[in-house]
RODO-2510 file (C-alpha; in nm, 4 decimals, decimal comma):
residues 434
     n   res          X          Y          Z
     1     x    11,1555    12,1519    10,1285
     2     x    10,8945    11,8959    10,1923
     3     x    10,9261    11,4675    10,2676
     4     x    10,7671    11,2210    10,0914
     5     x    10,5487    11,0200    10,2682
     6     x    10,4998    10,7074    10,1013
     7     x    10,5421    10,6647     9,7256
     8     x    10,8510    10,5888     9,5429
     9     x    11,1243    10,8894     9,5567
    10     x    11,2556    11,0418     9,2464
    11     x    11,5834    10,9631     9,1371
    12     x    11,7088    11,3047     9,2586
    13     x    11,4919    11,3752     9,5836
    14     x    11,6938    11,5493     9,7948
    15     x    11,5865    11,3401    10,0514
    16     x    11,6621    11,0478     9,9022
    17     x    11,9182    10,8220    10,1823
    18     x    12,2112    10,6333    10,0616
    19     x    12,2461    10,3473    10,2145
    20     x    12,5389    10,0561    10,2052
    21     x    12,2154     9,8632     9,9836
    22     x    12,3062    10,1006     9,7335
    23     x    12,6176    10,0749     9,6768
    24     x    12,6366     9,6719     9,6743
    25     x    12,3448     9,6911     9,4162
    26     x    12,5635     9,8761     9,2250
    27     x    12,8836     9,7128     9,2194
    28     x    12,7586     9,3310     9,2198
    29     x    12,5336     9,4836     8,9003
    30     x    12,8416     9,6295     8,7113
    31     x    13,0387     9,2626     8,8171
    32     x    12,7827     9,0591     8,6263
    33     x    12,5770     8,9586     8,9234
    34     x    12,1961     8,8295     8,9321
    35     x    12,0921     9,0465     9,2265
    36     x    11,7182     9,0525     9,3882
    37     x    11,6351     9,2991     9,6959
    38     x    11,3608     9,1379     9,8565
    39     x    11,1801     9,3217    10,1745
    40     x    10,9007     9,4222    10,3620
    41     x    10,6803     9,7151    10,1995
    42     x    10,7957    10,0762    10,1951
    43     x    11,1206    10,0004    10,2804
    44     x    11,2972    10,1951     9,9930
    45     x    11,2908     9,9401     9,7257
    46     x    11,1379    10,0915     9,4194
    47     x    11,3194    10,4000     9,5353
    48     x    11,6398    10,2558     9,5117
    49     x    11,5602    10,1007     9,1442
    50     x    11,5007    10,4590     9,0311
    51     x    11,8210    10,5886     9,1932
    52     x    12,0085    10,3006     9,0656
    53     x    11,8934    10,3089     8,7005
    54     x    11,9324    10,7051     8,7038
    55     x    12,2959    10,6163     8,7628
    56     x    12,3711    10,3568     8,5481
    57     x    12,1657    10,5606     8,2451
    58     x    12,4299    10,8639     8,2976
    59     x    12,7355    10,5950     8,2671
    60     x    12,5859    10,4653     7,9075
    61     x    12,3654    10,2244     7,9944
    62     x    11,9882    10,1190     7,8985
    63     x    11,7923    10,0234     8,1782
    64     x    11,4604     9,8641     8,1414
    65     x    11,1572     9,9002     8,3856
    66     x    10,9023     9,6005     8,4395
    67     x    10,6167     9,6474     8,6524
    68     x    10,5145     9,3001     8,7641
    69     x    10,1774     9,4395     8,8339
    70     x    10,1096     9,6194     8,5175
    71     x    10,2077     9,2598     8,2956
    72     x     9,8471     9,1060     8,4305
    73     x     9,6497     8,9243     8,6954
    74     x     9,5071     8,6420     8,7307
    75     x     9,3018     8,6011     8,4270
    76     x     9,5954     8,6549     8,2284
    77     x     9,7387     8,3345     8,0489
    78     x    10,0934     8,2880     7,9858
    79     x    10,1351     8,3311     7,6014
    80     x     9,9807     8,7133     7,7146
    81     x    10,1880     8,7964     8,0207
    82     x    10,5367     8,6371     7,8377
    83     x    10,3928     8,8847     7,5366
    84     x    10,3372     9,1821     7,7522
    85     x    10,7806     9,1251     7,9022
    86     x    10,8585     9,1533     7,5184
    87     x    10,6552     9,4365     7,4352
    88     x    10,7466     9,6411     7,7077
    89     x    11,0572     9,5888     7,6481
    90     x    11,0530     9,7183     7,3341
    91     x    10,9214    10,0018     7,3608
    92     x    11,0972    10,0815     7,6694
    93     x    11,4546    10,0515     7,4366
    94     x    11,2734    10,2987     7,1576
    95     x    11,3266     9,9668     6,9538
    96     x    11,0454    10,1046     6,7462
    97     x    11,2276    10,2323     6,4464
    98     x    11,4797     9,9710     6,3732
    99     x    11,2539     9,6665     6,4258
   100     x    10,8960     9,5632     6,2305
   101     x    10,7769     9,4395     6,5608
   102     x    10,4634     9,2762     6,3859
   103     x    10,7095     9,1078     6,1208
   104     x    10,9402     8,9412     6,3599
   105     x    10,6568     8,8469     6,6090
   106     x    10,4554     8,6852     6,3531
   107     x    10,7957     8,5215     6,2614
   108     x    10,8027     8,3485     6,5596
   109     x    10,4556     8,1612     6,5284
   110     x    10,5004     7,7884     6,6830
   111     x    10,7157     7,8960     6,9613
   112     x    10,6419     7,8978     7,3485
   113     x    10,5980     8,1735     7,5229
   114     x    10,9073     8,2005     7,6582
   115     x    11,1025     8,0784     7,3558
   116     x    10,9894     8,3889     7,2336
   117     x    11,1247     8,6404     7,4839
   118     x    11,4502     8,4440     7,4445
   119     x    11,4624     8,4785     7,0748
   120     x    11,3564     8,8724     7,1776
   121     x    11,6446     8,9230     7,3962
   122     x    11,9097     8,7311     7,1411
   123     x    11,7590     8,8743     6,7662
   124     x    11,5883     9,2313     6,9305
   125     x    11,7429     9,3314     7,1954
   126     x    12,1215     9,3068     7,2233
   127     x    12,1979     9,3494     6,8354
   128     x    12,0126     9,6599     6,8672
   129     x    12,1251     9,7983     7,1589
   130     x    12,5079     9,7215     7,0606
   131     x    12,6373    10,1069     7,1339
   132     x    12,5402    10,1106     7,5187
   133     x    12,7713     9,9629     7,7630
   134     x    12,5014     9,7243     7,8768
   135     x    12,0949     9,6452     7,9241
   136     x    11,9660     9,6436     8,2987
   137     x    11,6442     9,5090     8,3207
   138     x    11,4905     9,5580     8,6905
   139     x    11,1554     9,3740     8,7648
   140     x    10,9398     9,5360     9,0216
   141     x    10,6333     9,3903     9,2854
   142     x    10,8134     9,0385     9,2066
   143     x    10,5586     8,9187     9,4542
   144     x    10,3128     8,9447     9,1996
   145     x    10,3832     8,6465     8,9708
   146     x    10,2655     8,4833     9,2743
   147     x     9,8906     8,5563     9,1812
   148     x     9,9350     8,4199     8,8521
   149     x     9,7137     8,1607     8,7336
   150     x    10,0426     7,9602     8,5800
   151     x    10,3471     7,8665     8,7418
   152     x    10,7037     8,1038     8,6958
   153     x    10,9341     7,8667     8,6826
   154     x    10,9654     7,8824     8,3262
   155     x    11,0442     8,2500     8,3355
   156     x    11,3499     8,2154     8,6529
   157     x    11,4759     7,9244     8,4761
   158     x    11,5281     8,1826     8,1700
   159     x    11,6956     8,4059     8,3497
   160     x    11,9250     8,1852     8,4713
   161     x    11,9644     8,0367     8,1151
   162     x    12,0782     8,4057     8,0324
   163     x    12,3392     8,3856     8,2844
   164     x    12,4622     8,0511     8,1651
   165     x    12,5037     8,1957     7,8170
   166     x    12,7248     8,4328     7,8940
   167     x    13,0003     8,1619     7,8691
   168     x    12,8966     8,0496     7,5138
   169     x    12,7304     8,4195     7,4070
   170     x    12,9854     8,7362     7,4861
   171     x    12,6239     8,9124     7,3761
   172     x    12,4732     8,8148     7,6847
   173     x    12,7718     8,9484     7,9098
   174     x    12,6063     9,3020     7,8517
   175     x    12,2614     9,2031     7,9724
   176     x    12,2030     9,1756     8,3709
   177     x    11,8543     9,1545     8,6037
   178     x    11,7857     9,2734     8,9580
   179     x    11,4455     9,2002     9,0796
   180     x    11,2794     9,3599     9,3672
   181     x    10,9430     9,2520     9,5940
   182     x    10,7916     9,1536     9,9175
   183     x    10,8903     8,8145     9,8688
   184     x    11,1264     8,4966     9,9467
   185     x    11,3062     8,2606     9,7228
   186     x    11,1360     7,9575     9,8122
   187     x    10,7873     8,1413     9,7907
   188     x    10,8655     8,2408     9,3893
   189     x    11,0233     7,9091     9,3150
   190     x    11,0283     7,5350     9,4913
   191     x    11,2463     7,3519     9,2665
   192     x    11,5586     7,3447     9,4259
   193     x    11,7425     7,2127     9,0674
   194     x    11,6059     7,5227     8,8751
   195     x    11,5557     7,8049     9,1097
   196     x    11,7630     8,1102     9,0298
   197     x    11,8205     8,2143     9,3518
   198     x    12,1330     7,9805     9,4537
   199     x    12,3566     8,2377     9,1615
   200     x    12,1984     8,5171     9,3113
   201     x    12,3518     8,8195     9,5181
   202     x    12,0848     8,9008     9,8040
   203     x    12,0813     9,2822     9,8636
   204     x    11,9951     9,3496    10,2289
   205     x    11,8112     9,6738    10,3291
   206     x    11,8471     9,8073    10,6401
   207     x    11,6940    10,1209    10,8202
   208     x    11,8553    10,4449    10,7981
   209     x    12,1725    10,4819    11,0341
   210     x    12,2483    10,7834    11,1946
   211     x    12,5429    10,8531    10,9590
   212     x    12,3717    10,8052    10,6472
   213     x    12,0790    11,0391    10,7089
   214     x    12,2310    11,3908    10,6908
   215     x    11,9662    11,4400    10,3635
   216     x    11,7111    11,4464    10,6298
   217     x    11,8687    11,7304    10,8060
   218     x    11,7555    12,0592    10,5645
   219     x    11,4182    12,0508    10,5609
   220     x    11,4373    12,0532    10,9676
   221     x    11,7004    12,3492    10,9872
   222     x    11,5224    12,7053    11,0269
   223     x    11,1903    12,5237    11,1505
   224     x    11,3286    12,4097    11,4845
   225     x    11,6494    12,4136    11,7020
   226     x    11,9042    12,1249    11,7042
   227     x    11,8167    11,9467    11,4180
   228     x    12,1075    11,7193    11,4336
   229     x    11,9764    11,5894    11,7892
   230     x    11,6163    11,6082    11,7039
   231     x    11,6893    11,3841    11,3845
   232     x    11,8318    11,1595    11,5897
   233     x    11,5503    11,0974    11,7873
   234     x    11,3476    11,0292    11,5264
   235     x    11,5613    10,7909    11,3850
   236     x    11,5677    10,6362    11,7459
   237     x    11,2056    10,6254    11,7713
   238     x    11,1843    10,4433    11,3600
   239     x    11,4428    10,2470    11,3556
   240     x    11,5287    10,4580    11,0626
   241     x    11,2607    10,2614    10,8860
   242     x    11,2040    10,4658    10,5511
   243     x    10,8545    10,5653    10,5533
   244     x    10,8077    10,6562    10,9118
   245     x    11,1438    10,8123    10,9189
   246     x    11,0150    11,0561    10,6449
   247     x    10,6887    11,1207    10,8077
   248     x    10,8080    11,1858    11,1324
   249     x    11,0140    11,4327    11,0064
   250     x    10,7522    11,5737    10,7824
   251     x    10,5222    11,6224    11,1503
   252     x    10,8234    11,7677    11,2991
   253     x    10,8267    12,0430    10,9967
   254     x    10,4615    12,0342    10,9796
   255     x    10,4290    12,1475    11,3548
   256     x    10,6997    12,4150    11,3277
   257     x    10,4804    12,5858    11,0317
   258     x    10,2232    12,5973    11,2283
   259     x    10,3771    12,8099    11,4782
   260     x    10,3368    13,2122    11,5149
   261     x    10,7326    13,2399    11,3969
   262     x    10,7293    12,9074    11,2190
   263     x    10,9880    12,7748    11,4170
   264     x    11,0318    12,5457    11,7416
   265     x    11,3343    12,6659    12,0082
   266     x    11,3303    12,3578    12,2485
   267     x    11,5066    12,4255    12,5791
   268     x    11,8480    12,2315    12,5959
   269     x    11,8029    11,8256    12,6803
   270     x    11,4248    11,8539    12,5852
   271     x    11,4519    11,7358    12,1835
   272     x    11,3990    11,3644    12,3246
   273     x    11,1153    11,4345    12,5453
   274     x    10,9477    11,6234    12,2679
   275     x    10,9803    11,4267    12,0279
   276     x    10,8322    11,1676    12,2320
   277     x    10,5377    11,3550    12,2515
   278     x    10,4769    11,3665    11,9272
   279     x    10,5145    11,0219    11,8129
   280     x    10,2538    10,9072    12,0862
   281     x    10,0255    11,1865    12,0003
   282     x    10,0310    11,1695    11,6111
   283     x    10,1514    10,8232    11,5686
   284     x    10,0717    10,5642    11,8730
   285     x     9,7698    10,7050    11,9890
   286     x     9,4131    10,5890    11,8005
   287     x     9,7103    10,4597    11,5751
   288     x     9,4650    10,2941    11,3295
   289     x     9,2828    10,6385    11,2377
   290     x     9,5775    10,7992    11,1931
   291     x     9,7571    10,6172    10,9826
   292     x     9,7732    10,7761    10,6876
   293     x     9,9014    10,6681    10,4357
   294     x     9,8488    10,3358    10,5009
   295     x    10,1438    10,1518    10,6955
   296     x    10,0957    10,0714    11,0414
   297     x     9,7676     9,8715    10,9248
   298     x     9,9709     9,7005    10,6125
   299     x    10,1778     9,5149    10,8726
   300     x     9,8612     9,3895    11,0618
   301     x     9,6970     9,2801    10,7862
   302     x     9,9722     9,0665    10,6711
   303     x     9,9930     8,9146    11,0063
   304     x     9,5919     8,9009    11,0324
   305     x     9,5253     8,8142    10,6721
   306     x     9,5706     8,4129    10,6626
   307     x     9,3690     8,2418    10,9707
   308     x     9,5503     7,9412    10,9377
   309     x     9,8885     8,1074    10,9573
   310     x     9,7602     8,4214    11,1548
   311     x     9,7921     8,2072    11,5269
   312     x    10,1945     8,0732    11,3976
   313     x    10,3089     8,4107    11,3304
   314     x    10,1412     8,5985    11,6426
   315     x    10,2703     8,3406    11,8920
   316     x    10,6630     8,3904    11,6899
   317     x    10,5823     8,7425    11,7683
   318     x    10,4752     8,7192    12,0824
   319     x    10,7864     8,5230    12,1987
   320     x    11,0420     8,7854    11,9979
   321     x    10,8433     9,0371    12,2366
   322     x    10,8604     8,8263    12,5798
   323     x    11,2554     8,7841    12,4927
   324     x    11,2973     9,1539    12,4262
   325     x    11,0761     9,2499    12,7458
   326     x    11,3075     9,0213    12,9733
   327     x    11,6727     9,1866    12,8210
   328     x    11,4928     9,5429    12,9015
   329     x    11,3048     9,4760    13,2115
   330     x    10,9442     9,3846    13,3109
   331     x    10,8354     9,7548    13,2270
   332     x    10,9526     9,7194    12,8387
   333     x    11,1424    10,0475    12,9039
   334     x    11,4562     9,9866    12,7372
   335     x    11,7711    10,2028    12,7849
   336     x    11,8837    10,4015    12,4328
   337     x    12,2134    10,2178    12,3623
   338     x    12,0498     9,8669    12,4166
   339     x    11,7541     9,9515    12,1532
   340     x    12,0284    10,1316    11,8913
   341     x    12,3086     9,8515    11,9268
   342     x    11,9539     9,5642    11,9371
   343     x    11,8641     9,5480    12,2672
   344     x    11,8556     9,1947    12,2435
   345     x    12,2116     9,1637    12,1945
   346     x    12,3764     9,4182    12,4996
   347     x    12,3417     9,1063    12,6891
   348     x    12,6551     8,8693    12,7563
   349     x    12,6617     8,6098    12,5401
   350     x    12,6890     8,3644    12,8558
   351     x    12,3895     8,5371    13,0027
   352     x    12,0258     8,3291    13,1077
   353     x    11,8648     8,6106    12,8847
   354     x    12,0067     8,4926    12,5672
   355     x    11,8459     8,1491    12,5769
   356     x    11,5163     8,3344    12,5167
   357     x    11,5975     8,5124    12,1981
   358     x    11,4816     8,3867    11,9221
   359     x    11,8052     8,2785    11,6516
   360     x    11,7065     8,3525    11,3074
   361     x    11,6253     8,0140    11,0731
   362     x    11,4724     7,9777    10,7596
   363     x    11,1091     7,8354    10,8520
   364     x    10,7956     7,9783    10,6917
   365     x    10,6824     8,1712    10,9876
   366     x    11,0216     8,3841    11,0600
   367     x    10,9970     8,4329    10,6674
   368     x    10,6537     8,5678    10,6671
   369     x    10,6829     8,7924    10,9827
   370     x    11,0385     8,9108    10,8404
   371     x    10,8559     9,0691    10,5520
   372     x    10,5927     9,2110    10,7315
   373     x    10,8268     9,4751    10,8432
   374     x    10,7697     9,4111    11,2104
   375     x    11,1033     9,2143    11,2798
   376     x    11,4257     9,2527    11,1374
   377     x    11,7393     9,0294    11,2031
   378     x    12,0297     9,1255    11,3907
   379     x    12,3649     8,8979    11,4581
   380     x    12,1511     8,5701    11,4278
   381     x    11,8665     8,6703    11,5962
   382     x    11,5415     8,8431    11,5600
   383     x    11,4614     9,1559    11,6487
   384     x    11,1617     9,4304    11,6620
   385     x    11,2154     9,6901    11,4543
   386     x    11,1493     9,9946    11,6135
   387     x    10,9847    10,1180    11,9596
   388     x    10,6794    10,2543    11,7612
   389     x    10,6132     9,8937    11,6419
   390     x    10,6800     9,7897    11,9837
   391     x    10,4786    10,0222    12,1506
   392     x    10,1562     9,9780    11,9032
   393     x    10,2049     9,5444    11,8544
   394     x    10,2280     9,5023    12,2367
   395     x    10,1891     9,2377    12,4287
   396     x     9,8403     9,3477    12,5252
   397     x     9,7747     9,3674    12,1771
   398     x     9,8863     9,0237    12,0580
   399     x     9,7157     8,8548    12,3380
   400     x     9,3769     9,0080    12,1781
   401     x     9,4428     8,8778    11,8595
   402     x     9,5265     8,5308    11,9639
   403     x     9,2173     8,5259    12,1433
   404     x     9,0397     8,6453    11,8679
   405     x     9,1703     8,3380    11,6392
   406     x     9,1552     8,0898    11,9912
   407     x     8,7992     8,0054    12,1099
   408     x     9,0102     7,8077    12,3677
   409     x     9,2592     8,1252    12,5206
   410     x     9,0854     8,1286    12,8310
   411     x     9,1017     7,7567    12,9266
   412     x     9,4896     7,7587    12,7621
   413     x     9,5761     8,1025    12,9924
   414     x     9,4012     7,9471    13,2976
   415     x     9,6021     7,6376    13,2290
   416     x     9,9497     7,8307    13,1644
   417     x     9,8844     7,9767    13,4593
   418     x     9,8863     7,6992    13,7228
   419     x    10,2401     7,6225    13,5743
   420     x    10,0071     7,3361    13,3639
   421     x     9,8749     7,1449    13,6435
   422     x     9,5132     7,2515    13,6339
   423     x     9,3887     6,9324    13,4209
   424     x     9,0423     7,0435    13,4382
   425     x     9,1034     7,3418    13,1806
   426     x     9,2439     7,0990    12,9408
   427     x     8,9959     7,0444    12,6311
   428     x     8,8331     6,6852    12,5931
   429     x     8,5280     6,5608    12,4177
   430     x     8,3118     6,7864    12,2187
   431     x     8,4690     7,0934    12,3501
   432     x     8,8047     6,9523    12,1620
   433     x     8,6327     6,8289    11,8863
   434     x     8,5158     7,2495    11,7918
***
């Protein structure tokens, strides 16, 4: 047995972790829901389409697959991306031999783009898919529409014109949508009187639990002893975040193989301690070269990658990390049940400590650092994800980066630092002006 490290699973990996995400999806799907799962990359998403439409397939269903980022880029204008929906639809229903595709497009000369994929979906679609229970059609990398040279509304508002029909058009009953992305509502659509969003279901994704994981035990049993309490630890140490949660457990079975017997006998009490080890040696340490595949580097580059928005999100950051370092102690060394139950939130709720978490809102800035993957939320208030992240985005580290962006950190720090009395580091004249 082997983990996947990065990549999409297959609908049947034995490694593949169910998760309470999957059963929601599932039952707010089969209720008649509108249901998007928006989150941070590699967090199980496209995995969880497959595993989903694998299931719904073997109860008589058709489900539909749309890559976002296969439809077109940038240079593609609308009448070809609404085209490319309608085509890949069908052929992804095998529509081939009961329709004259070229007949009934050319049929529907004079119409806008997405007047046609409506007339698709009412003529095409449903008449000819009238045996199967119902049509599924999941949209994947969402986010993508965003580099579009043409706005989306027109296509939400559709789907939610779908929706509406349902009450006129028993047809449309048996048609439902789940999109998936690194995205937010308000990013894919500002009009509050037409977004889709507001009849939406929101499936949340969380890490792996403790409970859920058992998958994740046979590929560690035979290569080294406890498996139950080293899993643990590596769920401890990721948060049960997918990807790292798989490749730690791939360099646990990696390491045992390399062994003389192939197989690791840790004394008793030691699984924490070395598994420790190995996160800092093959993970933390000269963490930029060895991250591979790509991940660790993903979430600094989506912090890093707008200037403008770069300092905002650090300094959110920075004081999600002050508020967690004063719950755990100057040294950052938190104890296990305060990181597992959110350290943050061990505290009393009448306790000094809690006035420096951060609550969760919507603004911009908790939105973008939520989908970087770096913070989660957690009973109204954010949260690092896992000690890796908190061990690699440090305080040391942020302070870098903020200098990097601040041609002004030293005056600012100098000026922090004498509790803001030192008026001679303040900026003024041409100094202010750059």
């Amino acid at each position: 047995m082997r983990y996947q490290v990065g990549g999409s699973l297959h609908s049947d990996d034995p490694t593949y972790v169910v998760r309470q995400a999957d059963e929601k999806l599932y039952t707010s799907l089969k209720g008649g829901d509108f249901c998007y799962v928006f989150n941070s990359r590699q967090m199980g998403k496209s995995s969880l389409l497959q595993r989903i439409s694998r299931r719904f397939k073997s109860e008589g269903y058709k489900c539909v697959y749309l890559d976002v980022t296969q439809l077109g880029s940038e240079d593609t204008t609308s009448a070809q991306w609404y085209k490319g929906i309608i085509v890949s639809m069908f052929y992804g229903l095998n529509l081939a031999e009961k329709v004259n595709f070229k007949q009934w497009w050319d049929m529907q000369s004079g119409l806008s783009p997405v007047k046609k994929l409506h007339q698709f979906v009412k003529e095409v679609l449903l008449p000819n898919v009238s045996k199967a229970k119902g049509v599924f059609i999941f949209i994947d990398e969402i986010d993508s529409l965003l580099s579009l040279n043409f706005p989306a509304n027109d296509f939400f508002a559709w789907i939610r014109h779908c929706y509406n029909q349902q009450a006129y058009d028993p047809n449309f009953q048996r048609l439902g949508f789940a999109l998936f992305g690194v995205a937010s509502p308000s990013d894919l659509i500002a009009d509050k009187h037409r977004t889709l969003f507001n009849i939406g279901m929101a499936i949340e994704l969380y890490g792996f639990r403790s409970h859920e994981a058992s998958p994740l035990l046979n590929g560690l049993k035979g290569t080294i002893s406890q498996p139950e309490v080293v899993l643990q630890e590596v769920i401890y140490w990721t948060g049960g975040q997918p990807f790292l949660t798989q490749k730690l457990c791939q360099l646990v079975l990696q390491t045992a193989l390399k062994t003389s017997e192939r197989n690791i006998v840790l004394s008793p009490k030691t699984e924490a301690y070395w598994v420790e080890q190995l996160v800092r040696s093959h993970i933390i340490q000269h963490w930029e070269s060895q991250d591979e595949p790509e991940h660790l580097r993903t979430i600094r580059d989506r912090l890093l990658f707008d200037q403008q928005q770069a300092g905002r999100l650090l300094s959110l950051y920075q004081q999600v990390l002050q508020a967690e370092e004063g719950v755990m102690g100057k040294g950052g060394d938190a104890k296990r049940e305060d990181i597992s139950n959110s350290c943050c939130l061990s505290v009393s709720q009448s306790s000094p400590l809690l006035q420096s978490l951060v609550p969760t809102d919507d603004s911009r800035e908790q939105t973008e650092l939520l989908l970087s993957g770096l913070v989660e939320k957690h009973n109204g208030y954010l949260r690092i994800k896992n000690p890796i992240y908190r061990s690699i985005f440090n305080a040391e580290w942020v302070l870098r980066q903020l200098n990097n962006l601040r041609p002004y950190s030293q005056s600012f720090n100098a000026w922090v630092a004498s509790d803001f009395q030192d008026e001679s580091r303040l900026l003024r004249g041409n100094a202010l002006q750059r």
